[in-house]
Each structure stands twice: as structure tokens, then as C-alpha cells.
Wavefront OBJ file of the C-alpha trace (Angstrom):
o trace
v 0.000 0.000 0.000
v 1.389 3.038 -0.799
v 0.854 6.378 1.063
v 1.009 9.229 -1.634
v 0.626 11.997 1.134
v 0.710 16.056 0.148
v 1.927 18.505 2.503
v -0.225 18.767 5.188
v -3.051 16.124 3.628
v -4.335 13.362 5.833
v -4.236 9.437 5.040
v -6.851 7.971 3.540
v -8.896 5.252 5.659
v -9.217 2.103 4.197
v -12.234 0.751 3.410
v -11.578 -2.722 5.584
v -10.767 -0.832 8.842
v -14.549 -0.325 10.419
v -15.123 -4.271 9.582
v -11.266 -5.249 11.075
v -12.264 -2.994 14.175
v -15.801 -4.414 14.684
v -14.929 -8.725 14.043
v -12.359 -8.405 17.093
v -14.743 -6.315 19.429
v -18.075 -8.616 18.936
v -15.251 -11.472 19.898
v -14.320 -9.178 23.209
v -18.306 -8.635 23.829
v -18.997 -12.765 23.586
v -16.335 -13.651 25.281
v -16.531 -11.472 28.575
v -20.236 -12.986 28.019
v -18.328 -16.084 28.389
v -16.890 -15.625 31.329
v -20.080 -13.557 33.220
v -21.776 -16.965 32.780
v -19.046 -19.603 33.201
v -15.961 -18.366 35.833
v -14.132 -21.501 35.578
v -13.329 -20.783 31.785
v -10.869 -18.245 33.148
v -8.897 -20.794 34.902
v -8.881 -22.870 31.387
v -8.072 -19.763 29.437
v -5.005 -18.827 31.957
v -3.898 -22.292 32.255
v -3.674 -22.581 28.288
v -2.106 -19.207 27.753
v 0.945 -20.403 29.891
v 0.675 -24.145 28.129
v 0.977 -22.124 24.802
v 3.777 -19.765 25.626
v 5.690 -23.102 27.417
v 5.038 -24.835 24.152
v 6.381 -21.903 22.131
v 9.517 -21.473 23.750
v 10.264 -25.165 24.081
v 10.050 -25.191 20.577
v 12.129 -21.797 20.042
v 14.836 -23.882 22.488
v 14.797 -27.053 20.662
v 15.357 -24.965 16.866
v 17.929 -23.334 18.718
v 20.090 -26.070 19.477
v 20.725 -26.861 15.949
v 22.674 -23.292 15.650
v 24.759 -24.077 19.489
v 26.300 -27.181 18.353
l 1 2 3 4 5 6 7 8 9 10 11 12 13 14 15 16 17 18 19 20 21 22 23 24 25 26 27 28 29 30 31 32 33 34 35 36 37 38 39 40 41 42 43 44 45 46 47 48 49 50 51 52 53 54 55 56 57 58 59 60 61 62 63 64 65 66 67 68 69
């Protein structure tokens, strides 16, 4: 995308951003929903955010040992 931009103009807004603003904010709305209805999916969603971010770096550590050797 290129920005073409006079002196002192403004960017043009794309035409995608109201629709890439809105998807992730009806996601936010259903799943604090979620959570009003069903506390224990907290504990599942913390408990898998640190399961993914082990995962990741276990597998960042085991690429890695290719290059210490």
C-alpha cells in the first residue's frame, strides 16, 4: 500500500478498517459474556495461555540447538 501523502493532507482510511475494528470487538463482547456466565473458563483460558507460551519457547529452544552445536 502506498501512502502518496501532500503537505499537510491526511491518510486515507481504508475501506476494511470499520469491519477489522468491529470482528475483534463482537469477539471481546462474547467472550466477557463467556466468562459472566461460566468463571471456571478463566482458569482454562489462563492455564492454556501459559501451556501455549511453554510450548512456544520449548520449541524456540529445541530450533535453537541446531545453531549451538
Amino acid at each position: 500500500m502506498d501512502f502518496n501523502l501532500h503537505r499537510g493532507s491526511m491518510p486515507q482510511i481504508p475501506p476494511q478498517l470499520p469491519l477489522i475494528v468491529m470482528v475483534p470487538g463482537v469477539f471481546l463482547i462474547a467472550l466477557g459474556l463467556l466468562l459472566i456466565y461460566n468463571e471456571h473458563l478463566l482458569v482454562y483460558m489462563v492455564a492454556g495461555t501459559f501451556m501455549l507460551i511453554g510450548a512456544i519457547l520449548l520449541l524456540i529452544g529445541w530450533r535453537l540447538r541446531r545453531f549451538v552445536k
